[in-house]
ROTOR-35847 format. One record per residue: residue in three letters; x, z, y of N, C-alpha, C in turn. Coordinates in steps of 0.02 Angstrom, whole numbers, plus 50000, padded with zeros to 5 digits. Layout:
! residues N
ALAXZYXZYXZY...
//
This chain:
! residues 180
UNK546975401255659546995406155606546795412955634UNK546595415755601546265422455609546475428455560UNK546675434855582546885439055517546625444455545UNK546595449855504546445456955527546985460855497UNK547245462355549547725470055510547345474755509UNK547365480955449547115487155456547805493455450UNK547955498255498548305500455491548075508555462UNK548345510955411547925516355362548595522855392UNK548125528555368548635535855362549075535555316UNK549505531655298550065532655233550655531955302UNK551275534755275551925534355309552055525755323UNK552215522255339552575518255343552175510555428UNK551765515955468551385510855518551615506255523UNK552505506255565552795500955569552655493455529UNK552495493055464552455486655442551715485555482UNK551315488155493550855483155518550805482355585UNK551325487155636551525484555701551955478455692UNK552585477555636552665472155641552225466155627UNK551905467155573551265461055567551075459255622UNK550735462455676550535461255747551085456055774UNK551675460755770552105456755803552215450455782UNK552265449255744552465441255712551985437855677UNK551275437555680550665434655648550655428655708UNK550375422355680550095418455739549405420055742UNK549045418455800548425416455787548135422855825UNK547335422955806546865430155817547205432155783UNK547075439155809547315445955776546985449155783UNK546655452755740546005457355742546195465555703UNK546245471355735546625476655748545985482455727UNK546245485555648545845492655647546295497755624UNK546295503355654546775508455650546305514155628UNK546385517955554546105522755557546295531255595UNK545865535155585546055541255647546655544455611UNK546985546455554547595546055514548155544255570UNK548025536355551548535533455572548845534055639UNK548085536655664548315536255777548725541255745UNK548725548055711549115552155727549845550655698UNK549835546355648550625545055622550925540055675UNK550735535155691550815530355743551685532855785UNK551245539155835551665538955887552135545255846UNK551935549255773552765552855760553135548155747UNK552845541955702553205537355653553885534255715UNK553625532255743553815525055796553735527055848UNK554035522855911554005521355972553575518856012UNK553135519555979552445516456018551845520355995UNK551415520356053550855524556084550265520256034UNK549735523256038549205518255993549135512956035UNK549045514856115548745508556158549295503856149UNK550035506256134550605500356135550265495956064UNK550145499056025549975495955944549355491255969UNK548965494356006548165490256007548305485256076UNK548705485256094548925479556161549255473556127UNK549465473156055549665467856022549105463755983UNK548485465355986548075463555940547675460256009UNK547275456255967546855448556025546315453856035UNK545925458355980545305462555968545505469255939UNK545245473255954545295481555913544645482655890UNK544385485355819543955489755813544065498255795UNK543545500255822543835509055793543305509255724UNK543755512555670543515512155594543005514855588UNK542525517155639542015519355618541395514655650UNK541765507755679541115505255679540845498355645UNK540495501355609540415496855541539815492955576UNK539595491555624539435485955670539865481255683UNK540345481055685540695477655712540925471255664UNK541175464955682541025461155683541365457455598UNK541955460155580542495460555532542005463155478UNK541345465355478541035470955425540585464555397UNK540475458355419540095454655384540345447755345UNK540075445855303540315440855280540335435955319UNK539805434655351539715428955395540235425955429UNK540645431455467541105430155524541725430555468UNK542145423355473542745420655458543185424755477UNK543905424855421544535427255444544935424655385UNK545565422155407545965418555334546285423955296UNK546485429755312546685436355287546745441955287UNK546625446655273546465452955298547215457155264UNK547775460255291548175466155291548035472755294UNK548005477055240548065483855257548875487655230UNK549185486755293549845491455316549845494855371UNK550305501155330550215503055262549465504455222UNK549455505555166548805506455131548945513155097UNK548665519155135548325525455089548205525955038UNK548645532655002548085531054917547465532754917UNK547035534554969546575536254976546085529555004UNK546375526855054546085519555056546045514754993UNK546535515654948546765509954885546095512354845UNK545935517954825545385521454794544875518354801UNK544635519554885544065518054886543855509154897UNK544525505054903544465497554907544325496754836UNK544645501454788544505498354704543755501054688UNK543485507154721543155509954698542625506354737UNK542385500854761542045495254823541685500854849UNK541945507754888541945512054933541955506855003UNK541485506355033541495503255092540955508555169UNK541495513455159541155519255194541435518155268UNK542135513255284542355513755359542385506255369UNK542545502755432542815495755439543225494055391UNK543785499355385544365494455356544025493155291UNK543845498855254543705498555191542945493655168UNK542555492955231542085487255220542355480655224UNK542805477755281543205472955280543615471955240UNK543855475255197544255474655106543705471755072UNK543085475755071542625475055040542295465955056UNK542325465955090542075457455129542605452655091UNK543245452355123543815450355075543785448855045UNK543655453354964543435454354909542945448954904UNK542465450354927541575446154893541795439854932UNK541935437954988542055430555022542725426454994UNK543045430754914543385427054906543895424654953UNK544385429855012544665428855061545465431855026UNK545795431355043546475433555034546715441855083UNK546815445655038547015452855057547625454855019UNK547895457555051548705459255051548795465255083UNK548745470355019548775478055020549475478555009UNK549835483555064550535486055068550485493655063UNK550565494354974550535503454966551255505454983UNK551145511255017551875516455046551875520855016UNK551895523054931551825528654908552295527654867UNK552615532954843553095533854796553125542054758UNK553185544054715553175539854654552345538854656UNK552165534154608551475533654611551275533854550UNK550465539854563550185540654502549875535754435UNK549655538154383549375531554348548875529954376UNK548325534554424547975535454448547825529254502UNK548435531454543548535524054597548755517854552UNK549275517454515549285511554485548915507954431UNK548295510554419547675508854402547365504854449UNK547105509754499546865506254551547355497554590UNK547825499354592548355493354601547995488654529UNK548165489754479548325485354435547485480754434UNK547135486354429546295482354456546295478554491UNK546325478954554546235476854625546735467554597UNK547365470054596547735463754594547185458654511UNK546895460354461546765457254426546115453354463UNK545885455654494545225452254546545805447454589UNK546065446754618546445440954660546745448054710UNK546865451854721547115456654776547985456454780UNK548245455454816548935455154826549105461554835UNK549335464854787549905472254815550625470354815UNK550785472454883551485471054895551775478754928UNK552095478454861552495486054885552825486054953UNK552915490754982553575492355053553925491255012UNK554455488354967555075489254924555395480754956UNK556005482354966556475477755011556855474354973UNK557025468054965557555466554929558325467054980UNK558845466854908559365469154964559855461354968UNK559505455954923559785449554908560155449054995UNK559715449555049559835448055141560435450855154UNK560535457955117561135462255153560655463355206UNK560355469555199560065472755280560505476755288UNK560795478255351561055482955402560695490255432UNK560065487655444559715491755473558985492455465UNK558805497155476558075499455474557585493355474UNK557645489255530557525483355550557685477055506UNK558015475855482558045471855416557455474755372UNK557555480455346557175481355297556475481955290UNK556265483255381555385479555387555515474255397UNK555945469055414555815463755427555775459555351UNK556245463255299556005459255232555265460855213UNK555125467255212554345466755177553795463555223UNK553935463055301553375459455328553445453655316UNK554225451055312554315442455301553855441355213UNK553875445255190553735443655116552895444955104UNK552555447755173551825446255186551675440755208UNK552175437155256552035432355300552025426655254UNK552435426555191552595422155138551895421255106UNK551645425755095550815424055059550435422755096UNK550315422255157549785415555190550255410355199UNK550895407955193551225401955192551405403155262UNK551555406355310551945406555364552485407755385UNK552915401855397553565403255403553895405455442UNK554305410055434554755413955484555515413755476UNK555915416755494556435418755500556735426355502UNK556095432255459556235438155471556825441155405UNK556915436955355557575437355328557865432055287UNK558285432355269558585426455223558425425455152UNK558225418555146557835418155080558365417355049UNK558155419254979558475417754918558785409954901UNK559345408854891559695400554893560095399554820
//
C-alpha cells in the first residue's frame, strides 16, 4: 500500500504526524512552506523529525515530482490538516503546488482522498467548497473527536480523529475504542 500525506498551513500538523506514525506501507510526505513554520511552534518535532517518518518527501513546489501524475499509483492521498486556502483551490481544480496537483490526480484517477479541515467556525464559503468536493467522492473528516472513548488527554483526542482516517482505507488499529 502506498499513501501520500500532505501536511497544509492550518493549525492542527499533529494529525498528519500522526498519520505518518501509524500508516502501513509507503509513505509519501509533502509539507507545504506554511506548515514547516507551524510544525515546530505546533509540536515537538523539527520538520526533519516530521520528514524522517515518511519512506519519500517532496517539497510542494515540485510539480515534477512523481505524486503529480496520474500514471504513478497510490491507494490514498491525506491532506492533514487541510487549509481553507488549500480546500479552495482542491474545489476550485487549482493545481498550482504538489499537494494541490496530487488532490487534483486523486480526483481524476478516481483514488480515495481524505481532507481533514482544522477550521472553525467555518464560512459558507468553506462549507461550499466541503459540500462540493465530498459530492464528487472526497472524504471531509473534520478534526472533531468523539467523546464515546472517554479521552483523557490531548493524545486520545488525535488518536480518535487519526483512528477515524485510518477507518476509511479499512485499516485497523487500536488508536481508540470503537463504539459497542
Amino acid at each position: 500500500m502506498r499513501y501520500v500525506v500532505a501536511i497544509t498551513g492550518a493549525s492542527g500538523s499533529i494529525y498528519g504526524i500522526r498519520l505518518l506514525e501509524n500508516l502501513p506501507g509507503e509513505k509519501i510526505l509533502v509539507i507545504s512552506e506554511m506548515a514547516k513554520k507551524i510544525i515546530p511552534h505546533e509540536t515537538g518535532y523539527s520538520v526533519e523529525d516530521v520528514k524522517a517518518l515518511a519512506d519519500i518527501t517532496f517539497e510542494d513546489d515540485d510539480l515534477f515530482a512523481s505524486i503529480s501524475s496520474g500514471s504513478f499509483k497510490f491507494d490514498a492521498m491525506f491532506v492533514a490538516p487541510c487549509s481553507g486556502s488549500t480546500l479552495a483551490k482542491i474545489h476550485a481544480g487549482i493545481a498550482d503546488t504538489l499537494i494541490t496537483r496530487a488532490a487534483a490526480v486523486a480526483i481524476k484517477e478516481s483514488r480515495r482522498l481524505i481532507i481533514i479541515p482544522r477550521e472553525t467556525p467555518k464560512s459558507a464559503i468553506f462549507l461550499r467548497n466541503e459540500y462540493e468536493l465530498s459530492r464528487i467522492g472526497v472524504c471531509i473528516l473534520d478534526a472533531n473527536p468523539g467523546f464515546y472513548s472517554k479521552p483523557r488527554t490531548i493524545d486520545d483526542i488525535i488518536d480518535f480523529v487519526v483512528g477515524r482516517c485510518l477507518d476509511q482505507i479499512s485499516i485497523e488499529h487500536d488508536l481508540y475504542k470503537k463504539w459497542e
